[in-house]
N, C-alpha and C positions, 0 to 999 in steps of 0.2 A: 504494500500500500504506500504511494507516496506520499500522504501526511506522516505518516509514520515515520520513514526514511527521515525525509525534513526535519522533523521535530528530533530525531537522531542524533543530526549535525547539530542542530542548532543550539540544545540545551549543552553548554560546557561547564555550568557554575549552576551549585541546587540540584533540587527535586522536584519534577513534575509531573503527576497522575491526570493520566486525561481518559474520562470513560467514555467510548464511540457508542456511534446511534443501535449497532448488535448487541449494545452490552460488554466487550469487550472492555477491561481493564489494565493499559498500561503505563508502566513507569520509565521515566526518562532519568538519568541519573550524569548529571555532571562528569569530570573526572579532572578539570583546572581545578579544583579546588572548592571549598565550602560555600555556601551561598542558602538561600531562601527554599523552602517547601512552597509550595500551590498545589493547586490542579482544577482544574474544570471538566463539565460535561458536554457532550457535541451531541445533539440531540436529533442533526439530521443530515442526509449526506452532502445536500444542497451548500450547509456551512462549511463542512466538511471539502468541496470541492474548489470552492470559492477562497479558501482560505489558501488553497493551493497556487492562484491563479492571481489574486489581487491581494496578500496578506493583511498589508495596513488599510484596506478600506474594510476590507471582511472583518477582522476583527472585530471595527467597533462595531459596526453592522449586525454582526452575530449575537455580540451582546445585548443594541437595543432590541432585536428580532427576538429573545429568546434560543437564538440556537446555542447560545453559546452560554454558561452557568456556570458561576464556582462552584467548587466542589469542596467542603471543606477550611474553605480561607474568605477572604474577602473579593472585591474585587479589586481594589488596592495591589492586596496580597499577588494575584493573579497576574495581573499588568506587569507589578514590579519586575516576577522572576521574567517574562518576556523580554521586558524590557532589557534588560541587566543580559540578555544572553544577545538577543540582537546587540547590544553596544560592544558587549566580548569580543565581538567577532564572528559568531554563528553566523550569522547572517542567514538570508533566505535568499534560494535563485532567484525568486520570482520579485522578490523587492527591491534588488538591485535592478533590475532588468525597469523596474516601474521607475528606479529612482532617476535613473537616465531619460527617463520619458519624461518627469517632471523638472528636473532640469532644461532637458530641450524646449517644456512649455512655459517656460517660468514666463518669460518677457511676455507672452501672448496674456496669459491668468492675469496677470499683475499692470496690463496695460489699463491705467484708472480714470476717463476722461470724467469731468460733471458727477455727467448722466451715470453712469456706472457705480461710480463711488456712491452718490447718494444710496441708490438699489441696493450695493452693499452691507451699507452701514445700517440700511431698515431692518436687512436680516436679521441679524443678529442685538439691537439696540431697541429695535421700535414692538420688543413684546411687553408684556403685557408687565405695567409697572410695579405689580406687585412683587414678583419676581424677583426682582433683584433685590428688593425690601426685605426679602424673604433669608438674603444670606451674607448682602453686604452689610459692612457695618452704616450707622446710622448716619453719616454723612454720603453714604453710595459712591463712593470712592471705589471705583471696577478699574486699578491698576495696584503694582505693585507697593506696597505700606514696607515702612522703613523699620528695622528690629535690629536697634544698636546692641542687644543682647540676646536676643531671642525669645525672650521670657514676656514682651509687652503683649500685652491684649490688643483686640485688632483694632479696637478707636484709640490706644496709644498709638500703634504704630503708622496708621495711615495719619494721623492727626502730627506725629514727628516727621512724618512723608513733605506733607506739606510745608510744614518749617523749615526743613534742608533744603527744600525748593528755594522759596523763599528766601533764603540767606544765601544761595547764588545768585538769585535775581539781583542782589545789594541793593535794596527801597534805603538809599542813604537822604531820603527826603519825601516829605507828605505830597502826596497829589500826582504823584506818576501815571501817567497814562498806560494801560498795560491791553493788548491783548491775549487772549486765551484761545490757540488755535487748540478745535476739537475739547470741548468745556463741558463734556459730560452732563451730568446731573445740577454743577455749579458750583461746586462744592470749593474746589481752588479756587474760583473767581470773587466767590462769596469769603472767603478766609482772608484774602489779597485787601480786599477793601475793607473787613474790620479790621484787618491786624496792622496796617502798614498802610491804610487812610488813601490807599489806590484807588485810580476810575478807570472800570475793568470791562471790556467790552468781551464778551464769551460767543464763542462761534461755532456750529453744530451741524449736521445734515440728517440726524435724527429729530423729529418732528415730536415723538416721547419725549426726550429730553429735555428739547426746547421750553415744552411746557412745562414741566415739572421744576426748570432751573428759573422761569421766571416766576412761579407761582412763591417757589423761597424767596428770591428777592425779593417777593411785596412781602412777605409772610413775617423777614427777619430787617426790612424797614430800611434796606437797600438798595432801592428801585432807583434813586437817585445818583448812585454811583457805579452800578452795577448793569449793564444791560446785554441779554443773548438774542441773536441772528441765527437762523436761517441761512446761511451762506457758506459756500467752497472758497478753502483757504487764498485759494487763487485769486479770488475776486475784491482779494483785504486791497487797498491802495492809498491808504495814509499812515503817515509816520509814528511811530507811538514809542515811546519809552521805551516801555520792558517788553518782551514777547515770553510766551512759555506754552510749551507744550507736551501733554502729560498721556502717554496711550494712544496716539493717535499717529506716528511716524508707521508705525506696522503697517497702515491703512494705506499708506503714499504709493507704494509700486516701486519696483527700481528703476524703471523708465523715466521716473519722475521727481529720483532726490533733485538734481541738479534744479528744476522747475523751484523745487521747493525753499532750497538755500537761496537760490536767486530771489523769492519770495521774498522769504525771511531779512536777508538782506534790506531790499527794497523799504520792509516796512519797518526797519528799526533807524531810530535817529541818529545822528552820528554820534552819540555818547549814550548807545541803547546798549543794552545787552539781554540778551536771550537764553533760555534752558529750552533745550528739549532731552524728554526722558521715554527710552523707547526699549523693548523688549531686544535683544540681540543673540547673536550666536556665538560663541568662542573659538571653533573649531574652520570658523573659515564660510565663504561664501555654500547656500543649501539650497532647498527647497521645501516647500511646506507639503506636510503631514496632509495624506487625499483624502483621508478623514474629516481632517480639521477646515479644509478645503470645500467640502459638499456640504456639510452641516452645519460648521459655528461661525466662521471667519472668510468666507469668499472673497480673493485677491490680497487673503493677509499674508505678509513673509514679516518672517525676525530675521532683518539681516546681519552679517556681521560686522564690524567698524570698520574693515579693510575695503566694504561699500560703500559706507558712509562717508568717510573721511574725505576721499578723492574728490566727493561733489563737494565738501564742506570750503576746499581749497580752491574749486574751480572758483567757485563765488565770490572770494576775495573777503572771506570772514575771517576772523579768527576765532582757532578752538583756545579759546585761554582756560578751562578747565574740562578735562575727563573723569569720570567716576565709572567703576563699576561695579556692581550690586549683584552678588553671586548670588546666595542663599534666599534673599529677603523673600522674592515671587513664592520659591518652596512654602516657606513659613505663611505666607498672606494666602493662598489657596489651599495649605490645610487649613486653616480656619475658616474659609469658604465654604469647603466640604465640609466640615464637622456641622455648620449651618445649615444647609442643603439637607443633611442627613436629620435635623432634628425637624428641620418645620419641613420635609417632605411631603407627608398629607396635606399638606395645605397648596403646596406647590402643583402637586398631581389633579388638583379640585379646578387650579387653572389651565392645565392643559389634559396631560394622561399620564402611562405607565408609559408609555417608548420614551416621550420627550423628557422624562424624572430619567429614562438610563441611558439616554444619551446627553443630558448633562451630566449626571455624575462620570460618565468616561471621558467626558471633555476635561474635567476636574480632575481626575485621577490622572489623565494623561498629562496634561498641563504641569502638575506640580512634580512630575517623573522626569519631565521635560531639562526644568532644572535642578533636579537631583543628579538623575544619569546622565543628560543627555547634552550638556554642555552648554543648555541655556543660561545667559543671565539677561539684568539692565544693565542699560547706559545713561549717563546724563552726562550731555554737551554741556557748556556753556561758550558762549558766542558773543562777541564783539566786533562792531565796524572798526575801530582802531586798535592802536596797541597799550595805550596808558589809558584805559574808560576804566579800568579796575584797580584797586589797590596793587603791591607789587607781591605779597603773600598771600597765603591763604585766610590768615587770622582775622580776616571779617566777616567768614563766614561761620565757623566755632563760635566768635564773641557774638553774632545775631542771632544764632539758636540758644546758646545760654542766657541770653536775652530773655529770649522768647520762653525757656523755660523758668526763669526767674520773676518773671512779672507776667502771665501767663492773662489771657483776655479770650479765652474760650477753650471750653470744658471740655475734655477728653472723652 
């Protein structure tokens, strides 16, 4: 049987028990060395076949379908030992064979005009808002929260998220004009203007959003400092202070950094400076996950910085600060899932049973992503000149211990 064979090669680290649609029960046993137990059940041969042929879509596929069940462990559990043996080296014929395909398609998937990108972003942004209510923390902060130790809870550390921002933005003065490309929920544009007395214009192609980030602004008596559009980052064409953008580079395309820096550029003043903070890769230029691709994120890539960089330079910017943020995503998406997992019922009441287990593999694969798989963040910071910023770093340490010392909104 060539699932069998496959799963052969594949598993070199652990244990893994997989019960076929006959009933048949067997065991896969490593011999690199110790690693994780799992197993699951393949319940028909359809999955079975498919997982031969297209691994990383059928996977998740199999799991929201039912063909595919733990057995014994979680699905956590299950993912991990996968995961952890495809990274080994196992590898699958059939997924290298795909990875080359997706490769070949990247430019094409990732080509993001307008029109495209908006469709995109409704995907996956414009359900139903309870949703995210349901797992983010209470500011809906849906990117990666900062955990200078590990130990913070998830409104400390998206709430310290924001203040690291913030203290590279350097608000050395009240009343800074700031845009906010890709302003989610509002939550940074909303913190920018109480904490640092900014006028923060926030920008979306999500239509949920939009609404939800102006109803807070009248809600928290902001409406005057704080205002969200409707509009592609394209279309910004005045000058403004600060720029910042938080989750939303994934969304750009590769076809379209340079558009973008050239953008960003454009709309910062000649003593602006800019953060952008975006998901990335370590291992070098990739392609995106056809999983992640058909269901959560259509035209999303993490690229890696050796992509980024090149347009950053075409532009005529300067990067005066790089950070990058290995661990943090891991830590903020188990807390996700641990959410997910608790108000489930309630989450299945908005939609069903498939859409409850194809987030939770969205979730599970995500935070695996950068565990094993070489994921982290990045945050630029960006200058039109070369003296718009102090000549160290210690203004940005002394504005967070600032900010935690005389503290003006509650964790």
């Amino acid at each position: 049987m060539l699932f069998d064979r496959i799963l052969s090669r594949l598993i070199r680290r652990g244990t893994l028990t997989v019960r076929y649609p006959d009933g048949r029960i067997l065991e896969y046993r490593g011999t690199d060395g110790p690693g994780p137990s799992a197993g699951f059940e393949l319940r028909d041969w359809r999955t079975v076949r498919r997982l031969c042929s297209n691994p990383t879509l059928a996977f998740g596929e199999g799991y929201m379908d039912g063909g595919i069940v733990p057995m014994g462990c979680s699905l956590y559990d299950m993912t991990d030992l996968m995961v952890l043996n495809m990274m080994e080296g196992g590898g699958h014929p059939a997924e290298k064979v795909m990875e080359w395909v997706r490769w070949g398609r990247r430019h094409l998937d990732q080509l993001n005009p307008a029109s495209r990108a908006r469709r995109n972003v409704a995907h996956h942004y414009d359900l139903n808002g309870r949703l995210y209510a349901l797992f983010l923390d209470r500011d809906r902060q849906y990117s990666c929260a900062y955990f200078p130790t590990g130990e913070e809870t998830l409104e400390e550390a998206q709430l310290l998220k924001k203040r690291h921002i913030a203290a590279k933005l350097h608000f050395d003065r009240p009343d800074l004009e700031v845009l906010d490309i890709g302003c989610g929920w509002g939550g940074m544009a909303l913190h920018l203007a109480r904490e640092h007395g900014a006028r923060v214009t926030g920008i979306t192609l999500s239509t949920e959003q939009l609404d939800v980030a102006r109803g807070r602004a009248a809600e928290a008596g902001l409406s005057d400092r704080v205002r969200f559009e409707l509009m592609d980052y394209r279309d910004w064409k005045r000058p403004v202070d600060r720029i910042v953008s938080v989750g939303m580079f994934e969304h750009v395309g590769i076809d379209h950094y340079k558009t973008f820096f050239r953008t960003v550029k454009g709309a910062l003043k000649e003593d602006g400076v800019a953060l952008i903070h975006a998901i990335g890769r370590s291992d070098g230029p990739g392609s995106t996950n056809a999983w992640i691709t058909k269901y959560i994120f259509p035209g999303g890539y993490s690229p890696a910085l050796s992509e980024v960089l090149p347009a950053v330079e075409k532009s005529g910017l300067w990067a005066t600060d790089i950070e990058v943020l290995r661990l943090h995503y891991a830590h903020t998406l188990a807390h996700w899932r641990r959410r997910f997992a608790a108000n489930r019922d309630a989450i299945q009441s908005l939609y069903d049973e498939r859409f409850c287990r194809m987030f939770e593999f969205y979730l599970v694969g995500s935070e695996l992503a950068f565990r094993r798989m070489g994921h982290m963040n990045w945050q630029i910071q960006l200058t039109r000149k070369v003296d718009t910023l102090p000549l160290s770093r210690d203004y940005m340490l002394d504005a967070e211990r600032k900010a935690v010392a005389c503290p003006r909104e509650d964790a």
